[in-house]
C-alpha positions, 0 to 999 in steps of 0.5 A: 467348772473352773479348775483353777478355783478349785481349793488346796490344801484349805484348811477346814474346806471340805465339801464332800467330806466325812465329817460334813453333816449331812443336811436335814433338808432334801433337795425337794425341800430346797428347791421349795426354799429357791422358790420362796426367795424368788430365786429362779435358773435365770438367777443363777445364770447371772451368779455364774456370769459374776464368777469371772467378775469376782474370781480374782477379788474375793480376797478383797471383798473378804478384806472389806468385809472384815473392815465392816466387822471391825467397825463394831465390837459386838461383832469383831468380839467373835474372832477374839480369844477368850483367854486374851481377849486380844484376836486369834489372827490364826483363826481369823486367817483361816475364816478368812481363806473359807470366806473368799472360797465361799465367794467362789462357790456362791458365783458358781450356783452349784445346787447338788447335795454337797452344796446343800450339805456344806450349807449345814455345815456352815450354820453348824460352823456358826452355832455352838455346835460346832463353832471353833472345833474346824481351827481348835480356836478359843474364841467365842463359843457361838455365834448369835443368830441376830448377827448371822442373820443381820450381817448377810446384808453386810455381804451384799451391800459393798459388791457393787464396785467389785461386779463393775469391774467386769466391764457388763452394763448397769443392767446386767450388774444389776442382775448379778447383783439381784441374784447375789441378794437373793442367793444370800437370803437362800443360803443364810435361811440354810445356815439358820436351821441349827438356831431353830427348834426341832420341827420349827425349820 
């Protein structure tokens, strides 16, 4: 592992935690999900290889991925404050630092239980929930399960550029790429559980 990736003082970081809920799903039941999104050891040997690629540009990419967010109001209206109506920039810095974090933690392909836990986390962090309790903010209540879900496509489709410049062949950035999808599908099913009745999940 990386030492110099590991986060400090992040606010709102804390994988390993207390107060991080505890996932519904087990470890079997997750590697039953990797296996329904065709996500194998070889893909994640290939996030692992896009860790160098990304580690100095995930703040980049956060930033191109706000710009994508700021291009339509149904989705930038969820990092405005309801009592202003105007952008709560102490929020959005703060998603913003967890945001580039995640790129990190995705590149390392780390399946243990806090990983599989902080997933939960993440959805639960999207959902009413527990939306905006981690930054105290005043921003919307929830996040809809159609935007979650619709965005993760948003994530994946800009990467290219960014994983070129680890100087890998067309091949190998297609590979990182592939299991870049497919990680997000992984992950995005996670953070869906909490929009999903009991025992529909």
């Amino acid at each position: 592992m990386n030492n110099e990736s590991q986060p400090t003082l992040l606010p709102g970081y804390n994988p390993g935690s207390p107060e991080v809920a505890c996932s519904p799903i087990s470890l079997d039941e997750l590697e039953q999900i990797k296996a329904s999104a065709y996500f194998n050891d070889e893909d994640a040997s290939f996030l692992r290889l896009s860790y160098d690629v990304l580690k100095d540009q995930a703040e980049e990419l956060v930033k191109a991925w706000r710009a994508i967010i700021a291009q339509h109001p149904h989705l930038s209206v969820y990092s405005k404050d309801l009592r202003t109506g105007e952008t709560d920039n102490e929020y959005s810095e703060g998603v913003g630092r967890r945001f580039a974090q995640w790129v990190l933690d995705t590149a390392r392909a780390e399946y243990d239980q806090k990983w599989l836990d902080y997933q939960y986390e993440i959805g639960l962090r999207h959902h009413r929930t527990k939306k905006n309790q981690t930054d105290r903010a005043h921003t919307a209540p929830h996040i809809r399960a159609r935007d979650l879900i619709a965005f993760s496509a948003a994530i994946v489709v800009p990467m290219r550029p960014y994983l070129e410049k680890g100087g890998h062949s067309p091949e190998m950035v297609n590979r990182m790429l592939d299991a870049w999808w497919k990680s997000m599908i992984l992950q995005v099913t996670l953070w869906s559980q909490p929009y999903v009745n009991p025992g529909d999940f």
